[in-house]
MARGU-244090 format. One record per residue (C-alpha): y, x, z. Coordinates in steps of 0.05 Angstrom, whole numbers, plus 5000, padded with zeros to 4 digits. Layout:
BEGIN
<tiza <Y; X; Z>>
...
This chain:
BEGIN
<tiza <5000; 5000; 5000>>
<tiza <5071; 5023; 4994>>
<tiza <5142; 4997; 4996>>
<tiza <5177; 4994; 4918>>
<tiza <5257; 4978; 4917>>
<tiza <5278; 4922; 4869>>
<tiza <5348; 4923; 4888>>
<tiza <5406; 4969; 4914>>
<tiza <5381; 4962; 4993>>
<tiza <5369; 5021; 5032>>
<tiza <5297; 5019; 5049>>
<tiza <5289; 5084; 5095>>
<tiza <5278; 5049; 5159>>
<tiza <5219; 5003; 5129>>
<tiza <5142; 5028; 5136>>
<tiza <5080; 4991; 5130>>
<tiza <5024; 4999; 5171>>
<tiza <4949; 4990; 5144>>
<tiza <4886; 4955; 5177>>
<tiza <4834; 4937; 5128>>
<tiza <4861; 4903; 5082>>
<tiza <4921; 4879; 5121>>
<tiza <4986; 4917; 5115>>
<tiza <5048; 4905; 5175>>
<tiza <5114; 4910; 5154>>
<tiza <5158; 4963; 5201>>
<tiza <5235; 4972; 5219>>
<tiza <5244; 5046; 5249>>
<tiza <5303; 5066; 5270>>
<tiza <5368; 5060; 5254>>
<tiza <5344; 4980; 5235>>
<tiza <5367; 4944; 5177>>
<tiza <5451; 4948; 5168>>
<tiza <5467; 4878; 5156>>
<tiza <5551; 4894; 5154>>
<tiza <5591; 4922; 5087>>
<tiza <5613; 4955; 5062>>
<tiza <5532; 4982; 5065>>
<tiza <5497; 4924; 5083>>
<tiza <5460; 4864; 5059>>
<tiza <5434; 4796; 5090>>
<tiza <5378; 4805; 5048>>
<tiza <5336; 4859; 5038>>
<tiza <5291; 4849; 4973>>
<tiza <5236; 4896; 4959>>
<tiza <5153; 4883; 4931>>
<tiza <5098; 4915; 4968>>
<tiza <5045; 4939; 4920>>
<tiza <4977; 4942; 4925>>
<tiza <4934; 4988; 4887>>
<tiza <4861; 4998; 4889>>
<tiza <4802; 5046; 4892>>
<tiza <4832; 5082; 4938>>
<tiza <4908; 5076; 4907>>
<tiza <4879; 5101; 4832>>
<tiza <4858; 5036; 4806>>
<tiza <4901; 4972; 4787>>
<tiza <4953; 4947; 4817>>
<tiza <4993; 4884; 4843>>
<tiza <5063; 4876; 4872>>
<tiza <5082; 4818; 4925>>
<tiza <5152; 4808; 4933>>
<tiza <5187; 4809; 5005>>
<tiza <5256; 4783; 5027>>
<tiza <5282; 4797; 5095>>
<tiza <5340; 4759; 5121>>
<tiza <5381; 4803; 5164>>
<tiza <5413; 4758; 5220>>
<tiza <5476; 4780; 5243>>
<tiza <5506; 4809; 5312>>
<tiza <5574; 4810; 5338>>
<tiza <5586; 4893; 5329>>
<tiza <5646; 4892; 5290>>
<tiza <5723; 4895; 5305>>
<tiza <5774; 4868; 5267>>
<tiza <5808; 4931; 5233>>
<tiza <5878; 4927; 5187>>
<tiza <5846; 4938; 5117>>
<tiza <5909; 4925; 5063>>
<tiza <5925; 5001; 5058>>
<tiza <5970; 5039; 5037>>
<tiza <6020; 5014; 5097>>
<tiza <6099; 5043; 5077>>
<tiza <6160; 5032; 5116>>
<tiza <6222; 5046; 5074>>
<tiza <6272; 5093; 5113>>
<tiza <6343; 5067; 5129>>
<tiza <6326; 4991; 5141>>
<tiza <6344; 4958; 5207>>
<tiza <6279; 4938; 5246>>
<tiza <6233; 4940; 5178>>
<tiza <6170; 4897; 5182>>
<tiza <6105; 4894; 5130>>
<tiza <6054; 4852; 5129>>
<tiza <5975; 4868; 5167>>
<tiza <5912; 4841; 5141>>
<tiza <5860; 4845; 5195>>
<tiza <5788; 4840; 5174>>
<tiza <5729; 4832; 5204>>
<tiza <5656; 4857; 5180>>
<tiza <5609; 4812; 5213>>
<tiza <5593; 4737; 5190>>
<tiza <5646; 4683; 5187>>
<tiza <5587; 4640; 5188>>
<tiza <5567; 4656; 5253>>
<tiza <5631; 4649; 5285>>
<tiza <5635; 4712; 5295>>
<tiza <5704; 4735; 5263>>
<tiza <5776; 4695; 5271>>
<tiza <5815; 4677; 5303>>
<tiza <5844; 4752; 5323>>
<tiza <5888; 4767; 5368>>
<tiza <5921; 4841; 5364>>
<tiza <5966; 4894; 5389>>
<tiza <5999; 4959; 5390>>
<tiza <5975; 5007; 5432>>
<tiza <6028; 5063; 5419>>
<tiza <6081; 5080; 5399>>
<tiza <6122; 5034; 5433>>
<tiza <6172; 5027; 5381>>
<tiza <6116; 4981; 5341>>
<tiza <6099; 4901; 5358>>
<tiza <6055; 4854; 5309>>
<tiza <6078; 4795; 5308>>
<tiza <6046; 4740; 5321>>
<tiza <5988; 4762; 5366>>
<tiza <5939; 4711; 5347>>
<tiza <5918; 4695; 5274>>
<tiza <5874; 4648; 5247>>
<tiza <5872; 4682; 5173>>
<tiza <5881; 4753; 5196>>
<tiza <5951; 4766; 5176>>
<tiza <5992; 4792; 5215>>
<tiza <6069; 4830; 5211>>
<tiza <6072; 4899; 5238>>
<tiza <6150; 4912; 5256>>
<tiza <6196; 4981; 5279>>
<tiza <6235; 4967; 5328>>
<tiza <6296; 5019; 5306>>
<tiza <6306; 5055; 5235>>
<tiza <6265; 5098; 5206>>
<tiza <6287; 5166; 5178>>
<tiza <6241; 5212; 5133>>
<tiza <6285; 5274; 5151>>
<tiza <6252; 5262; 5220>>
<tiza <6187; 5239; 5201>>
<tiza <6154; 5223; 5136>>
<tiza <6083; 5189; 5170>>
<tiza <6072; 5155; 5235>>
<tiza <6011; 5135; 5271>>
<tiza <6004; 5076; 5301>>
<tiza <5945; 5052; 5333>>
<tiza <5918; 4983; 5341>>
<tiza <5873; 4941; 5384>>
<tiza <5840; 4879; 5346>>
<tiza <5790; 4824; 5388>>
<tiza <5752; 4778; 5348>>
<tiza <5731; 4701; 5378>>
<tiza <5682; 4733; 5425>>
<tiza <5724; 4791; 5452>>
<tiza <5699; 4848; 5415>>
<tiza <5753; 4890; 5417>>
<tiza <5759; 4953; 5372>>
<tiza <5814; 5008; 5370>>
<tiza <5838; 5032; 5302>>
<tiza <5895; 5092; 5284>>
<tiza <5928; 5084; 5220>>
<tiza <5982; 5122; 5184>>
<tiza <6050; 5088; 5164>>
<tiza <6088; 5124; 5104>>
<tiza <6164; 5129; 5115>>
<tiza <6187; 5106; 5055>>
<tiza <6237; 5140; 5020>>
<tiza <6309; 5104; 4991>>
<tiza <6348; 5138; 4941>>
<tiza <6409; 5176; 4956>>
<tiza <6472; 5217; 4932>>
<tiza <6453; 5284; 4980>>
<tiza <6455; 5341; 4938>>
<tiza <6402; 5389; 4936>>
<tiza <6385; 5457; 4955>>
<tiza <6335; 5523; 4938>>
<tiza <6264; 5518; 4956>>
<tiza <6204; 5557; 4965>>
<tiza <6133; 5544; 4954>>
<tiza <6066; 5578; 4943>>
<tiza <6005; 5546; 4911>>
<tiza <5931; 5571; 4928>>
<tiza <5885; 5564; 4852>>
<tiza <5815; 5572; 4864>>
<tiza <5771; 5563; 4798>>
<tiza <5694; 5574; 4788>>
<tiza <5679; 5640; 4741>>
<tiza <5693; 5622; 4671>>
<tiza <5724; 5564; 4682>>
<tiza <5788; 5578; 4671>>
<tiza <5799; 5546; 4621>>
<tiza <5797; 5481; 4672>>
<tiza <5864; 5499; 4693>>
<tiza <5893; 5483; 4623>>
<tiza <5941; 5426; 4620>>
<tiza <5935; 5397; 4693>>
<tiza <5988; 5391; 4752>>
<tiza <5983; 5453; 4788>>
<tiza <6024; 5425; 4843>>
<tiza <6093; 5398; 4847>>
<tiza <6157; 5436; 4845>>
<tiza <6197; 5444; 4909>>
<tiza <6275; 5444; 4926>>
<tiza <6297; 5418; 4991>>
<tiza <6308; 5343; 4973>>
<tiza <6314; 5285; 5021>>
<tiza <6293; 5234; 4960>>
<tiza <6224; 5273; 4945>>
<tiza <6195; 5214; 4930>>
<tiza <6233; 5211; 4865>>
<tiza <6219; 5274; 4825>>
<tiza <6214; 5243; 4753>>
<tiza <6293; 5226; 4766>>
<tiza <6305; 5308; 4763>>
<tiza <6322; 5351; 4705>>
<tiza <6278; 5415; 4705>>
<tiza <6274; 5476; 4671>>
<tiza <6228; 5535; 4667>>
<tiza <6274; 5600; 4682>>
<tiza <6232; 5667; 4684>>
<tiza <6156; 5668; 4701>>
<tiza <6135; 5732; 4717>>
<tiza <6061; 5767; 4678>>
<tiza <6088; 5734; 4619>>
<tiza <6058; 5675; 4635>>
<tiza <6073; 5603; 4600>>
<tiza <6084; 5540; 4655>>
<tiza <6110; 5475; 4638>>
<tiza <6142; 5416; 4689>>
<tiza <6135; 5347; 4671>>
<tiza <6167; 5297; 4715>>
<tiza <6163; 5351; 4774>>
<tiza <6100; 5375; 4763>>
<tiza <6075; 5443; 4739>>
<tiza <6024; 5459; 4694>>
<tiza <6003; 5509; 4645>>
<tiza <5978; 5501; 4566>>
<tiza <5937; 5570; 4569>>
<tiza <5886; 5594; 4614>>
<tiza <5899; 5627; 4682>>
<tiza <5862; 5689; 4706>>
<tiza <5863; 5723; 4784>>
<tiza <5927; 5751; 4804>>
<tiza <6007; 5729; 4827>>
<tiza <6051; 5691; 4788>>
<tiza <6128; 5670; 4806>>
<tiza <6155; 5619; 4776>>
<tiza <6233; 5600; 4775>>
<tiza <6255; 5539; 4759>>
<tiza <6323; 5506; 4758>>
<tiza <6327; 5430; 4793>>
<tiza <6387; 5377; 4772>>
<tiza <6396; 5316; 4814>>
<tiza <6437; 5264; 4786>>
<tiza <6489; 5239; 4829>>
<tiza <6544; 5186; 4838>>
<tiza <6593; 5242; 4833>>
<tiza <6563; 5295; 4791>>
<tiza <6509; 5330; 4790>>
<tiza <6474; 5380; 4845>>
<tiza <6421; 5445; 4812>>
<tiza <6380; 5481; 4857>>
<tiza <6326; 5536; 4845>>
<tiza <6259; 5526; 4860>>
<tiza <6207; 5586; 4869>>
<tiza <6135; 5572; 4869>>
<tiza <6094; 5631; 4885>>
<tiza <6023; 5626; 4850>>
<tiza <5968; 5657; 4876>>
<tiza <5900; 5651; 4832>>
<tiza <5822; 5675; 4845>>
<tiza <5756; 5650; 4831>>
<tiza <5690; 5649; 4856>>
<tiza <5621; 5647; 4837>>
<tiza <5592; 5584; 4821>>
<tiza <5530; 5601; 4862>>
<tiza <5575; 5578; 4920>>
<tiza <5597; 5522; 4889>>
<tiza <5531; 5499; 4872>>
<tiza <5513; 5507; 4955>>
<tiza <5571; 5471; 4978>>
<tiza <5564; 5409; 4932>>
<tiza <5493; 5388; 4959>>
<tiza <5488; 5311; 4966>>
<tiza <5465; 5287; 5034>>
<tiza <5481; 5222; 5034>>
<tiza <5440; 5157; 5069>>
<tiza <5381; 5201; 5085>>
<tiza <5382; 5220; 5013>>
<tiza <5379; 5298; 4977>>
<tiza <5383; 5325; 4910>>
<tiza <5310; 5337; 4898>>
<tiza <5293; 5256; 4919>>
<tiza <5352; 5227; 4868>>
<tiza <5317; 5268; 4806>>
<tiza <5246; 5265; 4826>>
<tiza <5227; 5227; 4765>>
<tiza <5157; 5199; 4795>>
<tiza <5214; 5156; 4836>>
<tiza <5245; 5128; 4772>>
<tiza <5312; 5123; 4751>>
<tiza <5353; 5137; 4812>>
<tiza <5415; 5139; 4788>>
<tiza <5430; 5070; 4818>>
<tiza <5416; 5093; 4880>>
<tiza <5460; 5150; 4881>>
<tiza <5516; 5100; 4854>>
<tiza <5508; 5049; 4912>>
<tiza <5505; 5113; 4964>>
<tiza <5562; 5142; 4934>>
């Protein structure tokens, strides 16, 4: 006897156990996840049955298992990304709380949440029957200060499970008429031997001047001054690239910056300091092993398991 998949259901924690002709279906540890986003309510699988000793002919009987579900889950805030524009007097957006386990169990809404910290944060209301809520700053928000701040959460479902959750909100920037001023940067390249031709044509990295609207760098004027190893680099809406290949070594880049403004103009320099190696692709090839779901490279191309690449794309 053994234990086919039909579906995309993890099946790891299934066994059978054999008496005679009677086979016992198993659940081993961790159990069957019922909860997304790697769950199912039903597990569907066949058992077959081969004979002679597993050499002879064979038959398949098909098994569901319906999964019931427990009340494990929180509600967590799930309508990222979460952005505060700078400037605004006690800014607000709107939360939408959600929780894994089954509505049909009464096992989700209403929630009731709150801020834990910072202080400066309140939802509002603190009970929700749809799992909307509106996150507000008390105060005005300023990127110069801070461009991200965490704010964590405490949402209860119906039957008091309570779960904490840290998220990040962006400071949002608004444009301005601040003029701007030189920057520095270095970028770190790291390509596989041989490859460098995979550097062609692709943002590098973005180019730096000290700008309190960095949100907005298509709105700048750039252009390449000097590059130093007679190398070629391009910026396209405030991003550098190169159209031939880079090899290991240093490059500096100089590059002049115009900001429009209400009243002119304001030109800055930015250098970028480039700094580019490789490494063998043996190490590449040893840090990219898939381990995922009690899965490893030699069980996803084992072809007497079939075609697993639908496994790999549901892990994944």
């Amino acid at each position: 006897f053994s234990i086919i998949p039909t579906g995309q259901e993890k099946l790891t924690s299934l066994y059978l156990t054999q008496s005679n002709n009677t086979v016992t279906i198993g659940i081993g540890s961790p159990g069957l996840v019922r909860d997304p986003p790697f769950g199912y309510s039903i597990y569907n699988f066949s058992i077959r049955a081969t004979d002679q000793n597993g050499t002879g002919v064979s038959t398949y009987v098909p098994v569901s298992i319906t999964v019931l579900d427990i009340n494990n889950k929180g509600p967590i805030p799930t309508n990222s990304p979460w952005i505060m524009n700078e400037g605004i007097l006690n800014p607000s957006i709107l939360m939408t709380f959600t929780d894994f386990d089954d509505y049909a169990f009464n096992n989700t809404v209403p929630f009731t949440a709150q801020v834990i910290s910072p202080p400066q944060f309140m939802l509002i209301p603190t009970l929700s029957f749809n799992g909307t809520f509106t996150l507000q700053y008390n105060g005005i928000l300023s990127r110069t200060v801070t461009k991200n701040v965490t704010v964590t959460m405490m949402g209860t479902d119906v039957k008091q499970f309570s779960v904490n959750t840290s998220i990040p909100i962006i400071v949002g920037d608004v444009p301005n008429n601040d003029p701007i001023s030189n920057g520095l940067k270095t970028i770190t390249i790291i390509y596989v031997n041989n490859y460098q031709e995979s550097l062609q044509s692709v943002n590098l990295g973005s180019v730096y001047v000290v700008n309190s609207n960095d949100w907005f760098l298509a709105a700048n004027g750039y252009s390449v001054l000097d590059v130093s190893n007679g190398q070629t680099f391009n910026v396209y809406q405030g991003f550098l690239s190169t159209p031939t290949s880079l090899y290991p070594g240093s490059y500096t880049v100089r590059i002049q910056v115009i900001k429009n403004l209400a009243s002119g103009q304001s030109t800055a320099i930015s250098t970028i300091n480039i700094g580019v190696r490789s490494i063998d692709s043996e190490f590449v090839r040893q840090a990219s092993t898939i381990r995922i779901q009690g899965e490893t490279p030699e069980s996803l191309i084992d072809p007497t398991l079939g075609n697993r690449l639908s496994t790999l794309l549901n892990a994944l």
